[in-house]
Wavefront OBJ file of the C-alpha trace (Angstrom):
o trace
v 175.493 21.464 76.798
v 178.581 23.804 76.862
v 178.539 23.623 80.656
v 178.517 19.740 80.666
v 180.855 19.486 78.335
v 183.845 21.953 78.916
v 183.053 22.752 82.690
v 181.574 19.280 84.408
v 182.971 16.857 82.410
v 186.719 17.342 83.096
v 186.218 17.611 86.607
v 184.895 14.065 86.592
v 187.673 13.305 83.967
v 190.148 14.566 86.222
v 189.110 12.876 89.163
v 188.317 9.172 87.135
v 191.782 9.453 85.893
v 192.534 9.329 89.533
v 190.767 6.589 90.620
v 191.768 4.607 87.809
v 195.479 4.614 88.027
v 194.576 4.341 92.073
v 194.650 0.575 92.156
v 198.461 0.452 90.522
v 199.921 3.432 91.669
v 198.971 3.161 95.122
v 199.420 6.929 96.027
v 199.916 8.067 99.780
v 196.477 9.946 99.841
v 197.404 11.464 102.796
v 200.663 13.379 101.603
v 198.804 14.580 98.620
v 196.015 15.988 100.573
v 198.658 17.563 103.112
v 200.647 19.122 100.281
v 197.442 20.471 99.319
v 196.136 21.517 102.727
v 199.524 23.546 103.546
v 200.865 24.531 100.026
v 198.552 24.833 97.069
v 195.565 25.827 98.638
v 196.241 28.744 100.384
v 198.266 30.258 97.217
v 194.815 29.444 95.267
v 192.757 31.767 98.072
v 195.868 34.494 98.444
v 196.023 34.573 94.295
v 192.027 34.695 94.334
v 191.942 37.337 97.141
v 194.896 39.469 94.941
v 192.914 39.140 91.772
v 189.420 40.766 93.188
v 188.307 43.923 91.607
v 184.558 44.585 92.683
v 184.424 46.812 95.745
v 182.175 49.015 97.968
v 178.411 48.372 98.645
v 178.426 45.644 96.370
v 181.143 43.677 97.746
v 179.479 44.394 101.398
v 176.206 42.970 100.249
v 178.117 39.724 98.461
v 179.138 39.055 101.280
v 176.453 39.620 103.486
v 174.001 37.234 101.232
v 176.561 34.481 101.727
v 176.884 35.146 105.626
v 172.934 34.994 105.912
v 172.880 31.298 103.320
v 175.664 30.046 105.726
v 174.323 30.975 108.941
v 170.635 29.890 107.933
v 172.000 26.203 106.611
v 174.601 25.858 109.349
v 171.345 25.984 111.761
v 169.318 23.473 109.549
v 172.042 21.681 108.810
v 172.977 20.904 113.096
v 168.906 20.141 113.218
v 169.062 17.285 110.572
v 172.499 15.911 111.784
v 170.909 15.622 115.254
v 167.840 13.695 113.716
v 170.159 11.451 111.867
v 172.574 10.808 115.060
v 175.402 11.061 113.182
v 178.358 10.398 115.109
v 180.785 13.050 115.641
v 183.378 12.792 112.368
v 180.300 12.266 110.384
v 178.630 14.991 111.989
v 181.321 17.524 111.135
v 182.032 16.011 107.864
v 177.965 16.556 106.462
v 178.324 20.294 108.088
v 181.225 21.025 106.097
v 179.616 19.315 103.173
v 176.736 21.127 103.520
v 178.101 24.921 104.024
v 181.122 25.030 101.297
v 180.264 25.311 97.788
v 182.746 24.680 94.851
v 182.369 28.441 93.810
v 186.156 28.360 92.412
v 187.287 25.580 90.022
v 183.748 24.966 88.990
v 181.047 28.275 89.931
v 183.336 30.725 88.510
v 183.632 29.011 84.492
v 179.647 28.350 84.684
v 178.883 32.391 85.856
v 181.469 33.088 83.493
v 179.745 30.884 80.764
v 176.102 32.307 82.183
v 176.714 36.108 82.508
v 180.216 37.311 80.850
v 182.798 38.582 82.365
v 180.834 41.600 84.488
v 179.107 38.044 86.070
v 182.424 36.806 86.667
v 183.946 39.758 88.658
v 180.886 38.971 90.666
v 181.843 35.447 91.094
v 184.479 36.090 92.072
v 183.781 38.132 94.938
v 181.434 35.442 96.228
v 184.524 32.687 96.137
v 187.038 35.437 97.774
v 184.344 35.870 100.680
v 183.652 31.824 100.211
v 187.330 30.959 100.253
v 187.674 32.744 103.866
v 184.826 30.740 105.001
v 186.679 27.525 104.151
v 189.536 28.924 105.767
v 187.811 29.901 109.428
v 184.399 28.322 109.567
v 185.366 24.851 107.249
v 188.494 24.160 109.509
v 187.166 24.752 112.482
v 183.818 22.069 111.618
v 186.314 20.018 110.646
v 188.770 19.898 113.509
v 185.554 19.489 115.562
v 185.019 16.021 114.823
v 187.517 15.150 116.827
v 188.629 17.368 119.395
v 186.783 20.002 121.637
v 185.312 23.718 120.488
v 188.555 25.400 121.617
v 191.181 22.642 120.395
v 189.526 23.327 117.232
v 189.636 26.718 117.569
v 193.474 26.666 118.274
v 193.494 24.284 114.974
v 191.722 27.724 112.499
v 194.762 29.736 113.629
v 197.679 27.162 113.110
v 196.790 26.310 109.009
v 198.282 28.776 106.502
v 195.105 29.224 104.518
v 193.916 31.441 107.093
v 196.994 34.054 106.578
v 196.827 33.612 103.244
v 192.825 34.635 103.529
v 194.162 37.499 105.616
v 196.902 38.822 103.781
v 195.555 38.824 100.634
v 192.033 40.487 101.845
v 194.589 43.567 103.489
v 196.549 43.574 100.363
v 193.663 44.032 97.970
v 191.781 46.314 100.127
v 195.685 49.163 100.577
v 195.076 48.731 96.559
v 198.559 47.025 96.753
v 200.160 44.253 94.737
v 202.922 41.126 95.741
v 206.512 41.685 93.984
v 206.210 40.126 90.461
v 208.552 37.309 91.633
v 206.979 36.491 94.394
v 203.132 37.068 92.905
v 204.457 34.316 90.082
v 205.558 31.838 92.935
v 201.979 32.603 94.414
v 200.578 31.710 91.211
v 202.380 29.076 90.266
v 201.274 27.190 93.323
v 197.997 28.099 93.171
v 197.774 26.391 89.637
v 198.479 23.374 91.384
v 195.044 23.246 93.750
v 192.617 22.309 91.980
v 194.460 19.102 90.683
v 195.694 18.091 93.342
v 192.180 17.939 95.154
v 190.501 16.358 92.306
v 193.348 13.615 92.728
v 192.670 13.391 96.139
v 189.143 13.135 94.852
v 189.287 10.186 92.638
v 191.218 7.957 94.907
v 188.699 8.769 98.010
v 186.297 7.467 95.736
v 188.145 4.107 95.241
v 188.659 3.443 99.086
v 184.760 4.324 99.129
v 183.318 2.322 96.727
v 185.892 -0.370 97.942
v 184.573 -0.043 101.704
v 180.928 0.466 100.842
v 178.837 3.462 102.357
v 176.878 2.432 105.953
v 173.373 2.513 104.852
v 172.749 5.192 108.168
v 174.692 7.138 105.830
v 172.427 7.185 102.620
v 169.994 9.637 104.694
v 172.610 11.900 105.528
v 173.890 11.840 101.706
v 170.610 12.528 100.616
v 170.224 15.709 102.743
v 173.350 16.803 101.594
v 172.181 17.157 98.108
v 168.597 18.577 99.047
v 170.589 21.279 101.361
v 173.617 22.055 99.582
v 171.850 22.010 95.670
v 168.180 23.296 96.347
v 167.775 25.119 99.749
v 171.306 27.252 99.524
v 170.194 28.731 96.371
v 166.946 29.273 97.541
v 167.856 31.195 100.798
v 170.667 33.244 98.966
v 167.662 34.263 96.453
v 165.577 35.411 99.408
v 168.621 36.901 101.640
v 169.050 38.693 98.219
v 165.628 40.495 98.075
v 165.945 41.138 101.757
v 169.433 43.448 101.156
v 168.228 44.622 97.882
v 170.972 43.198 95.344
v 170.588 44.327 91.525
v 168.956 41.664 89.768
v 171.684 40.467 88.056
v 174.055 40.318 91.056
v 171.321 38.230 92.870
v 171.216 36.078 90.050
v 174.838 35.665 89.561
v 175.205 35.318 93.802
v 171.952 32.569 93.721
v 174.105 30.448 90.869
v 176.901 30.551 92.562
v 175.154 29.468 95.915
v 173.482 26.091 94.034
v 176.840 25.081 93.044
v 177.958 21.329 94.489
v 180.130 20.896 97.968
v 183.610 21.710 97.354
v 186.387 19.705 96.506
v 188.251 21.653 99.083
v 186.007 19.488 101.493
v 188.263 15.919 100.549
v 191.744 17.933 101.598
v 189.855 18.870 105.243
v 188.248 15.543 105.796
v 191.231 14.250 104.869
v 193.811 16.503 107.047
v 191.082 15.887 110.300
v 190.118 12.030 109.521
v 186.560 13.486 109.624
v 185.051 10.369 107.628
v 186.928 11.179 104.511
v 184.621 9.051 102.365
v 181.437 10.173 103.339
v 182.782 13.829 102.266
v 184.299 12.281 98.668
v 180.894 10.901 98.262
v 179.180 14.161 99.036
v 181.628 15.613 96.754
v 180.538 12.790 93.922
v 176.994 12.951 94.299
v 176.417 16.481 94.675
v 178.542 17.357 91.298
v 176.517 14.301 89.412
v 173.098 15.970 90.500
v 174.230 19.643 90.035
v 174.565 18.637 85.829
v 170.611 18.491 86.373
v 170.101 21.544 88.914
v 172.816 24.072 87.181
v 170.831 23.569 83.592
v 167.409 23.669 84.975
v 168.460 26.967 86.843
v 170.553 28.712 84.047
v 167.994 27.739 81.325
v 165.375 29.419 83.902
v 167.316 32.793 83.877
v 168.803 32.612 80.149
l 1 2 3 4 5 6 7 8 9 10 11 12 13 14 15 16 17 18 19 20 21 22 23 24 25 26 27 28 29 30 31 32 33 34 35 36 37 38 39 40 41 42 43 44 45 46 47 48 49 50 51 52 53 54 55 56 57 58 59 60 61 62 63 64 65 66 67 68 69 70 71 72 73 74 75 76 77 78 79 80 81 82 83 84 85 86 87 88 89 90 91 92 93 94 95 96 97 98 99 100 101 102 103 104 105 106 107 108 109 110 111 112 113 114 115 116 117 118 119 120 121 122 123 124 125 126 127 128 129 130 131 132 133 134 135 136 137 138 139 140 141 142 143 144 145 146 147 148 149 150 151 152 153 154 155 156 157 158 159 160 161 162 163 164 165 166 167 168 169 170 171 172 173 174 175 176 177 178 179 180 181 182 183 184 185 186 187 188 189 190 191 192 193 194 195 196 197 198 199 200 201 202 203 204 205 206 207 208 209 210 211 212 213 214 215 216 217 218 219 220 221 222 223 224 225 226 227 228 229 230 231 232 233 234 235 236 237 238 239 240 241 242 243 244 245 246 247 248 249 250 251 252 253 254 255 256 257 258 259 260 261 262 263 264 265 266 267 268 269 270 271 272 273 274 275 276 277 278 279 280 281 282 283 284 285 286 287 288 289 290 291 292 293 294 295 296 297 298 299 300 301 302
């Protein structure tokens, strides 16, 4: 009930708040996402990178179990949109929906909550290796949608996020630190991610429930939760065994691997008009059925 109540609940709070003052205030949902996109997020993943203290073996097989869960449901995941014949925005949209987990603004308070704080520096490795997924693999799905392999490859090198993922993975691996000025800016900005996407959030939800979801759609909404909520955690459980992960890292890495498709998702579908309310609906639905999956998981292990 903790979980629901302090870690859930304000996320949907955040994002009703949103959609309710949507309909008066009118907000350019566009230059919210793009402040996002080019400002907030990539201090969030540079701050998260700076902050990372687990290292060596353990950090290598992290991030190796969340290679293998990505790889494995990136494969499914291209089989099911081809069965569905989505169309190309959709396509990339239910990929991206599929592969990136909220493991920041909501994973790391329930491991956290779950195992203490030695589960938390574990977290947190799997959103530092998670966040520079988002910033290579997530753009580059999205950008897809709409524009060939290698204009979408071009697009992964022109965002900020991904020199943000870059300097702050060389920075915490020389041991070194940002000036204290400049690590506050860093900070500071990075504060401002997570509500600024659940804004973006709530009022994609208004423009979808306003303009209805195509009932080809429902299918591919449906696989998103039986993908992103049961068969993630279930491969990083396996891919866990396989690389031989303590039992408490795999536990912490499997819980962290069932959590719901990012809100990070909204600010790409958003920035690459890859059906942005398909992805705010993947984002809704997912995070409504995760309340069920997280507790049935957690009171499992605990």
């Amino acid at each position: 009930m903790s979980v629901l109540l302090n870690v859930v609940l304000p996320v949907f709070m955040t994002a009703g708040v949103a959609a309710a003052a949507q309909p008066r205030l009118r907000l350019d949902v566009r230059t919210i996402s793009r402040a996002s996109f080019y400002l907030f997020s990539p201090a969030l993943v540079l701050d998260a990178l700076l902050q990372s203290r687990v290292a060596g073996q353990e950090f290598v097989q992290i991030a190796a179990v969340l290679g293998i869960t990505t790889a494995v449901l990136w494969g499914i995941g291209a089989g099911v949109a081809r069965r569905l014949e989505l169309d190309g925005p959709t396509r990339s949209a239910f990929l991206v929906a599929v592969l990136l987990m909220n493991a920041g603004n909501f994973g790391l308070p329930v491991s956290l909550f779950a195992f203490g704080e030695a589960g938390l520096a574990r977290a947190t490795v799997y959103f530092t290796v998670s966040a520079l997924i988002s910033s290579s693999l997530g753009v580059y799905l999205a950008a897809r949608g709409r524009t060939s392999a290698l204009m979408a490859l071009k697009r992964v090198f022109s965002v900020p996020i991904v020199y943000a993922a870059l300097l702050g993975g060389l920075i915490n691996f020389a041991g070194a630190t940002l000036p204290g000025p400049l690590l506050k800016v860093v900070r500071l900005l990075g504060q401002a991610a997570v509500p600024v996407m659940l804004t973006v959030l709530g009022v994609q939800l208004v423009a979808t429930v306003q303009g209805h979801v195509r009932p080809t759609h429902v299918k591919a909404l449906g696989a998103v939760v039986l993908l992103r909520l049961l068969v993630a955690p279930g491969v990083a459980l396996g891919a866990s065994g396989l690389l031989g992960l303590h039992p408490f890292t795999a536990r912490v890495v499997t819980l962290q691997s069932a959590m719901p498709t990012a809100v990070m998702t909204t600010i790409l579908a958003t920035e690459f008009d890859t059906n942005p309310p398909f992805m705010a609906m993947s984002v809704f639905i997912t995070t409504a059925v995760s309340l069920l999956t997280t507790v049935l998981l957690l009171n499992w292990w605990l």
